[in-house]
N, C-alpha and C positions, 0 to 999 in steps of 0.2 A: 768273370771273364766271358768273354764272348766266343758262341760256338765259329771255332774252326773247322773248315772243309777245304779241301783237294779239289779245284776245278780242274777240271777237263779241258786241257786246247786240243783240236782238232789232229794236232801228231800225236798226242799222247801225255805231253807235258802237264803235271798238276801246276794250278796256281792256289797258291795259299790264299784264303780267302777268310775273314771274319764276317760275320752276319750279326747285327743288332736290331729285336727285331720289339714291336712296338706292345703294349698291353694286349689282349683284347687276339681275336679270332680271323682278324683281318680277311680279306687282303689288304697290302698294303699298296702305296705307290715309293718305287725306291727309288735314294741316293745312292750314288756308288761313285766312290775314288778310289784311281786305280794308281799305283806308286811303286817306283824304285827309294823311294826311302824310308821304309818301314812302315807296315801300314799297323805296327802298335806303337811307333818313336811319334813325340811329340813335332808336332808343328812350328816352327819358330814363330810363326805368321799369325798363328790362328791368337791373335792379343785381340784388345779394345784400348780407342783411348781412356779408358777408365779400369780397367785392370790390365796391369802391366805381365801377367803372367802369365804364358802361353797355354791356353786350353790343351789338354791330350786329345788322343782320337777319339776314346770312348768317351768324355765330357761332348766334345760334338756329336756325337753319335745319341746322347742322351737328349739334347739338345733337340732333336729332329724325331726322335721315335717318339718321345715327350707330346710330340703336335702330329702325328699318327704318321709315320713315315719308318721303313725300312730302310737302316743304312747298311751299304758292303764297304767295307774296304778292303783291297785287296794288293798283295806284291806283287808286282810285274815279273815277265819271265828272269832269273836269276838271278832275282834280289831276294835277301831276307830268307822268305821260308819256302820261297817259286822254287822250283824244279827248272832245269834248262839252265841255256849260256844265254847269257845279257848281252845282248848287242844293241847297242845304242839307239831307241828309236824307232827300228825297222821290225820289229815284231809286233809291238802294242796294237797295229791296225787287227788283226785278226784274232790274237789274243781278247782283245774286248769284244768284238762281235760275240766269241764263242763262247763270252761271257756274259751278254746280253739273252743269248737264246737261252742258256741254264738258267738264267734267274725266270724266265718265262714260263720252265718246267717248273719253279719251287711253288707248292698250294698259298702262301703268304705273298707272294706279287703278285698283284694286279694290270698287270701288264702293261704299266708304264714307269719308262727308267728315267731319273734325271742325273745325269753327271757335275761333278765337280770338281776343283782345286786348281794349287798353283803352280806356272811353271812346267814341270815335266808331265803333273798330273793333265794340265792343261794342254801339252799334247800329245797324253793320250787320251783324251775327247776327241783332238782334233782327227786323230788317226782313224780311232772307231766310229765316227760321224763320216769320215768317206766311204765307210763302204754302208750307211745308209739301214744299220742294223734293226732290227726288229724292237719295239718298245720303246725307242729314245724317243722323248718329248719335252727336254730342257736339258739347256749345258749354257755350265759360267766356268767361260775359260779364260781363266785371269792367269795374265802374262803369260800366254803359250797360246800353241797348236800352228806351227809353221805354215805360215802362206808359200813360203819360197824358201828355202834354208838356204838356197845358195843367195840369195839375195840379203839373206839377215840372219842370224838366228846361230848358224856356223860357218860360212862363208858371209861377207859383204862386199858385194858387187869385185867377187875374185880374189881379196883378202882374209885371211884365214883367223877365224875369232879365237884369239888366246884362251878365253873362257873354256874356250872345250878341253884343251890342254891341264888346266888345274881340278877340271870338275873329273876329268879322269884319273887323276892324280889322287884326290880326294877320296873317291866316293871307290878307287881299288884296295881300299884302307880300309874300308867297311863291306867288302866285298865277302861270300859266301866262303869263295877259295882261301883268302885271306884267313878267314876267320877258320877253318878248317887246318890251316898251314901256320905255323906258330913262326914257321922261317922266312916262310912269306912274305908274313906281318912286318917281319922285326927287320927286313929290308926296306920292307917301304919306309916304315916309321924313320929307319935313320935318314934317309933323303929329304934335304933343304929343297923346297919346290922353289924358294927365292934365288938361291945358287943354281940352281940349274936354268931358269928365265937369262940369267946374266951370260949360259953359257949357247949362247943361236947359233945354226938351226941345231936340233935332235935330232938321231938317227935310232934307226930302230936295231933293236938289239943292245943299243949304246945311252938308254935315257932312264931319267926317274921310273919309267912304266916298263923298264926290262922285266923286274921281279914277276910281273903278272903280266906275260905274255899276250892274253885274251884282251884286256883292256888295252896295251900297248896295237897291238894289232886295227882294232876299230879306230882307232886314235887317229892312225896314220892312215888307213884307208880313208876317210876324212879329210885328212890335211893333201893328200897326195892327187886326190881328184879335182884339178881344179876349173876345168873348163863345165859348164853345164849342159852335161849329159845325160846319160840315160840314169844314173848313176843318183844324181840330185830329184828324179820324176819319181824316185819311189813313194811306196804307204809310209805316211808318217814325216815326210820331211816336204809335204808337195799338195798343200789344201787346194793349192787355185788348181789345179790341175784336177781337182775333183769336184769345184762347185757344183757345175751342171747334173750329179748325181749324190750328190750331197744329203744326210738327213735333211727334214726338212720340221727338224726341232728349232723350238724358241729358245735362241742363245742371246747370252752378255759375253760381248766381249770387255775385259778390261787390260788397259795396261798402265802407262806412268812416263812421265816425262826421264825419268833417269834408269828404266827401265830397258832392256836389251830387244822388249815383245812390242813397241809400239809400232812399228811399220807392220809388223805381220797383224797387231791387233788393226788397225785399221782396213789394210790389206781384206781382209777376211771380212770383215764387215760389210763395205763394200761387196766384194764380189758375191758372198752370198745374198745379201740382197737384191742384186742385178741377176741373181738365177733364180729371182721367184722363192728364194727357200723361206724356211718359218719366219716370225719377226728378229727382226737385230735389234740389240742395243749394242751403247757403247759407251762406257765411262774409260775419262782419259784424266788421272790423276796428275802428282808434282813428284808422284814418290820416286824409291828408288823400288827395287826390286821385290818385293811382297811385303812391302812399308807401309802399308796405308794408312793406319792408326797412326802414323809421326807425322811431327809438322818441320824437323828439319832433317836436312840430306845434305851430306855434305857438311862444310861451314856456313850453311846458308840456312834462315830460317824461311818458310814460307808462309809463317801468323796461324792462327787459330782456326780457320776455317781447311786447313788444307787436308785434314785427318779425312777420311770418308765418313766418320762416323756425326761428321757436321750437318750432315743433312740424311744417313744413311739409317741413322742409331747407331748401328756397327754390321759390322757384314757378315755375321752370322742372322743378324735381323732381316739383310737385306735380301742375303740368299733363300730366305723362308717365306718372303714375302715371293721372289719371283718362282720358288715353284708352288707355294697355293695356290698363283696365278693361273699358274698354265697345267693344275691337277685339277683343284678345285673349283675354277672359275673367281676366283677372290681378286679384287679389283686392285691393282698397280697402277697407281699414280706418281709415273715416271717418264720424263720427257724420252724421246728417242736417244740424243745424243748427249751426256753430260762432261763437261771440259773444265779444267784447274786453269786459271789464264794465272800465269805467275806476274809479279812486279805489283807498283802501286805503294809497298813501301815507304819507311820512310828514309833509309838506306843508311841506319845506323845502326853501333852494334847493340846487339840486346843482352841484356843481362848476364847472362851466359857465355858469350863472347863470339856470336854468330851476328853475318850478314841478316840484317831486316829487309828482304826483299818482296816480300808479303804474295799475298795472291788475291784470287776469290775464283766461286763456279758462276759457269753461265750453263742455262740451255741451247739445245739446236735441234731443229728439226730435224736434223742431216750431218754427214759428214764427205767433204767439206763443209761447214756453217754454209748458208745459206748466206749471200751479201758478200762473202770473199772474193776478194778482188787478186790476183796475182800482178805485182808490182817487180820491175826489175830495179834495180840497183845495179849502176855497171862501176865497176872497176879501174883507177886509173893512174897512172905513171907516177903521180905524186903521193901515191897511198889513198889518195882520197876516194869517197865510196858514195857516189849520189844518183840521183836519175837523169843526167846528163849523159848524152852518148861521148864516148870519149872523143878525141879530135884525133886528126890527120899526123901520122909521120912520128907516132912514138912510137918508143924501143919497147921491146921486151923483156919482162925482168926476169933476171935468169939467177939463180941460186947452184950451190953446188949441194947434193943430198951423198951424207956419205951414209951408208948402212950401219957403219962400224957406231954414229953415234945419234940414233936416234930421237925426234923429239921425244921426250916424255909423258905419259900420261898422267895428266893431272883432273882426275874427275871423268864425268862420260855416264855414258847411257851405256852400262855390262852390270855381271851378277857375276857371281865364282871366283873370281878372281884374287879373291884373299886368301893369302897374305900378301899377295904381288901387290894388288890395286886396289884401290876403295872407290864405288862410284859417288855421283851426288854433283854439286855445285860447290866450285871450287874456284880461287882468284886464281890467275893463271901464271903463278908465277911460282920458282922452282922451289924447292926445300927438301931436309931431310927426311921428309914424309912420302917422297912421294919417289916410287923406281926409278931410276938411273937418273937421279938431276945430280948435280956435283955444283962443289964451291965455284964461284960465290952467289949462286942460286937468283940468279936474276930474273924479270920477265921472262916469260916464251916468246914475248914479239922481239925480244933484243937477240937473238938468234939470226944468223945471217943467212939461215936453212926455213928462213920462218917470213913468208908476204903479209904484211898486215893492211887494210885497208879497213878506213873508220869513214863516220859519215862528221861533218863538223856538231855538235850537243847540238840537240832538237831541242828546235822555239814551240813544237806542242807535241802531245804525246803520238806515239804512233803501235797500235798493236798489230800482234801477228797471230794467227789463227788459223792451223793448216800446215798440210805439206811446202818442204823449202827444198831448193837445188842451188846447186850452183851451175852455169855452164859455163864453161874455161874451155879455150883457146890454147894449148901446151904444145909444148917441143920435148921433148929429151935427145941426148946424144948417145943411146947404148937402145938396147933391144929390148928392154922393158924398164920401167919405173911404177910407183903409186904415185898417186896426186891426194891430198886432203882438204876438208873445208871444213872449220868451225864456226859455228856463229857466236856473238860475244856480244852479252850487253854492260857496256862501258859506265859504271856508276863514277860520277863526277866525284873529286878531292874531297872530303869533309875532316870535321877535326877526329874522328874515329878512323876514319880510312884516310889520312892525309896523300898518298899517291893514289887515290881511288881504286874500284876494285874491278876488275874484270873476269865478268860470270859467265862463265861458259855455259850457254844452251843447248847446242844441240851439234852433232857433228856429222862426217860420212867420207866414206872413202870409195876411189876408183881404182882398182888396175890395171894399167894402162893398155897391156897385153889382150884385153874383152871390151876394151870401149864400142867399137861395132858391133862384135857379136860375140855373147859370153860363152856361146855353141862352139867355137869357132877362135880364138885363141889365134893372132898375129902378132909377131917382132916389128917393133917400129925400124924404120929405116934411118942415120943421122940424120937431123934434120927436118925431119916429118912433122907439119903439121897436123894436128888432131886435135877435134871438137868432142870437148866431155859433156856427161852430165852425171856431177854430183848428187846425189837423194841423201841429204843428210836425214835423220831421225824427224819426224812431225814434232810441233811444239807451237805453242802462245805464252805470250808474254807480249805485257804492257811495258815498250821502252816509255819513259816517263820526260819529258823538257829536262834537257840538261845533260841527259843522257845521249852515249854514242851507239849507233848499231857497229858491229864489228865484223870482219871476217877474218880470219887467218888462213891462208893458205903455204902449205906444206908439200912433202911428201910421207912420211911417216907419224904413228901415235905408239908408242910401246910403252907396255906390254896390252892395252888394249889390241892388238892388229898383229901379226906377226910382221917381219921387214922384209921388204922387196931387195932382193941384193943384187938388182940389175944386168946381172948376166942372163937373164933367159929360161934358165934352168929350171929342170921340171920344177912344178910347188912340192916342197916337202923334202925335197929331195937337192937341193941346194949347197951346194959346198964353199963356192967363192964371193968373194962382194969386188964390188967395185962402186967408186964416187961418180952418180950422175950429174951431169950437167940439167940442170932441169930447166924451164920458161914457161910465161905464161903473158899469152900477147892482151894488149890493152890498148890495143886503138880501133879506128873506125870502119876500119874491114874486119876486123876479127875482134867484136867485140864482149869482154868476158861477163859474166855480168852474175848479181844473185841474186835467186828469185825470191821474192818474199808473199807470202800470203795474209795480205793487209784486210782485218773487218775493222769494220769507223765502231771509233768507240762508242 
């Protein structure tokens, strides 16, 4: 077993900490993951596509000291074996510094730290990386370290991520207190977290997270704040607000197409590079959520090359290669930007009984690719979806959005959300798979709460490569609504798919109340004209001839998104609904249109 020590944060708090430390008289150069999920509980994540079984922490730890490296890992405050209350997030920035400067004092570090992991570990790099700590010189922050949390991550763009909801629900089950309280426990465990999604909104005092009041509590301070204030600027939930003082370590970003971290992973890429900091990369996989080693997601296959280990070895290789890099001087020959472009396919089903939608990687110098073109696509009265401006003197299509029965989610770019939701690629049509669809489980476009507009099958391929929006032109008739956009690529009839299949790519939401300013939070007046813009999730993909580009426009996704119940009423704090009148104008003054980020193949 590896020696355990009590670190020190700067109030007083120990953090349990493991040390594995390398042959030999060192010093070393250390790795360090910092975690709320046991920094001796196994990995789900840490596989290869060539052995299926999840590495432990000390197998990776062996892994790394093996090739002369110090690993820490360690539990974050009020997880596991940490001292302190857990609060979600908003401690980790200071916590890691003050755990950056002790490893500086141990005789076996050499006074350079690299960090790693997924997800949460991911931001807590991003947290300890703002305040610029002493010894960091690499960090691979795969799927995390929030660029903007209100913008993605727990909020999107004013709608509130269900995910947060279940991963609290979860992870109070494994909680210090829990474990300490046997009645606790035995409360939570009896609570259906699927019964309780069916039962919207919660109230506090009155929800699955009563039993453990402290999780309950952070939960709903979260959901309750929904204007972006001072509130969202904090450590740990707010990278761009710290680039300009940012480490200025060589980081990887990565994230994944069905991934909840891809805005903020590019986000951050970006901006730290436009603030002069260390080198960025950035790999942008097909996966879902810390999947990289698979090649399907969803009911969808994306072929043999989509694993990272197709061109990576596996990513514990890769991770070894980029800190020799930037320790030892050991040469990395790896583009700046590496990207999964899905489709290509041959759009049948495979063995197994998945969509063949295939893939392959490209390189980029950049992110945006270099040679992306931004392409609109406008929107028009007959459904149809082309590059024509729309014409003069059409109506507005107007839908009625009731709260009471929201579209469903079917697939999506989230994590946590199991048992409610499964992310991945998925045909968009209902079943008993998937929360709240009911008999007799038809398309989502056969919805009369549901805009669809197609483009007619493309006579030659066309990819997309980059950020997408939509911007719409909407009315509602009450004080606030959401507005939705998916994007969908439309696989023509075959004899496997005889009504062909429609593969949700990439999606995003608005509410309506912060379309101006998310600071600043306004009631629309009946009637009111308003100009969105949609930021659905970045994504490529190869539409292939034959195929349709798709949009679906809504008002709701659930349980991905919590529901707008159109009265007005604080977030979180919601007690009525009522049925909007919604619209979305389509002509040649108010033209709606989606943006697409076209590279030539």
């Amino acid at each position: 077993m590896p020696e355990t020590i009590m670190v020190p944060a700067r109030d007083g708090v120990r953090l349990a900490t493991d040390v594995y430390l390398p042959d030999g008289a060192g010093p070393f150069p250390v790795v360090m993951e910092r975690t709320p999920y046991g920094r001796r509980e196994t990995s789900r994540s840490e596989i290869t596509a060539a052995d299926r079984t999840p590495a432990s922490r000390a197998e990776i730890a062996a892994h790394f000291t093996l090739l002369g490296y110090a690993v820490v890992y360690q539990d974050t405050r009020g997880r596991y074996g940490s001292e302190g209350t857990f609060v979600k997030y908003l401690s980790d920035g200071e916590d890691g510094f003050d755990t950056c400067v002790w490893l500086l004092r141990q005789p076996w570090c050499d006074g350079r730290i690299c960090t790693m992991g997924l997800s949460y570990s991911a931001h807590t790099q991003g947290a300890l990386g703002c305040l610029d700590p002493p010894g960091l010189v690499a960090q691979v922050l795969d799927c995390g370290g929030f660029a903007n949390a209100w913008r993605s991550g727990i909020r999107q763009s004013g709608a509130f991520e269900m995910k947060q909801a279940s991963w609290a629900f979860r992870n109070a089950l494994v909680s210090p207190e829990a474990a300490a309280d046997p009645v606790m426990q035995a409360a939570l465990a009896a609570e259906d977290i699927r019964d309780w999604f069916s039962r919207m909104p919660w109230k506090p005092g009155h929800s699955p997270l009563r039993h453990h009041p402290g999780y309950e509590a952070y939960l709903f301070e979260q959901w309750t704040h929904g204007a972006f204030e001072s509130f969202w600027k904090q450590l740990g939930i707010w990278m761009e607000g710290y680039y300009p003082n940012y480490s200025a370590a060589a980081c990887v970003h990565m994230s994944s197409w069905y991934d909840p971290y891809s805005l903020t992973a590019t986000a951050n890429y970006v901006g730290l590079k436009q603030a002069g900091k260390g080198t960025q990369r950035l790999i942008l996989g097909p996966w879902t959520h810390g999947d990289r080693s698979n090649s399907v997601f969803g009911d969808v296959s994306f072929g043999s090359a989509a694993p990272i280990d197709h061109w990576a070895g596996d990513w514990r290789a890769y991770r070894l290669r980029f800190f020799d890099h930037v320790t030892k001087g050991a040469a990395l020959h790896e583009p700046n930007v590496r990207i999964f472009v899905m489709g290509g396919g041959s759009g049948r089903r495979t063995p197994d009984g998945r969509l063949d939608h295939g893939g392959r990687w490209i390189e980029a110098e950049d992110w945006p690719a270099p040679g992306t073109a931004i392409v609109p696509y406008y929107l028009h009265g007959d459904g149809s979806l082309d590059r024509a401006r729309p014409g003069v003197g059409v109506q507005p299509l107007a839908y009625d959005f009731d709260p009471s029965r929201p579209v469903p989610t079917i697939g999506g770019a989230f994590s946590s959300l199991e048992p409610v939701a499964t992310a991945g690629a998925f045909d968009q049509v209902e079943s008993p798979d998937f929360f709240g669809c009911a008999p007799p489980y038809l398309p989502l476009a056969s919805r009369s709460d549901v805009l669809v507009f197609q483009t007619a099958p493309l006579p030659v391929p066309v990819q997309i490569v980059g950020p997408v929006e939509a911007e719409l032109w909407v009315e509602t008739d009450g004080p606030d609504t959401d507005f939705t956009a998916k994007l969908i690529d439309v696989h023509p009839p075959s004899v496997d798919y005889p009504k062909g299949y429609a593969m949700n790519l990439t999606d995003g939401i608005m509410r309506l109340r912060y379309a101006e300013n998310p600071a600043r939070p306004r009631e629309r007046r009946a009637g009111e004209m308003t100009r969105v813009t949609i930021t659905l999730f970045p994504t490529a993909n190869l539409f292939q001839p034959g195929h349709r580009i798709r949009l679906d426009v809504s008002s709701s996704n659930f349980p991905k998104f919590d529901v707008n119940p159109n009265t007005g009423e604080p977030k979180g704090k919601a007690l009525r609904k009522r049925v909007a009148r919604n619209a979305v104008y389509v002509d040649a003054g108010r033209p709606s249109s989606l943006r697409l980020p076209v590279l030539p193949v």
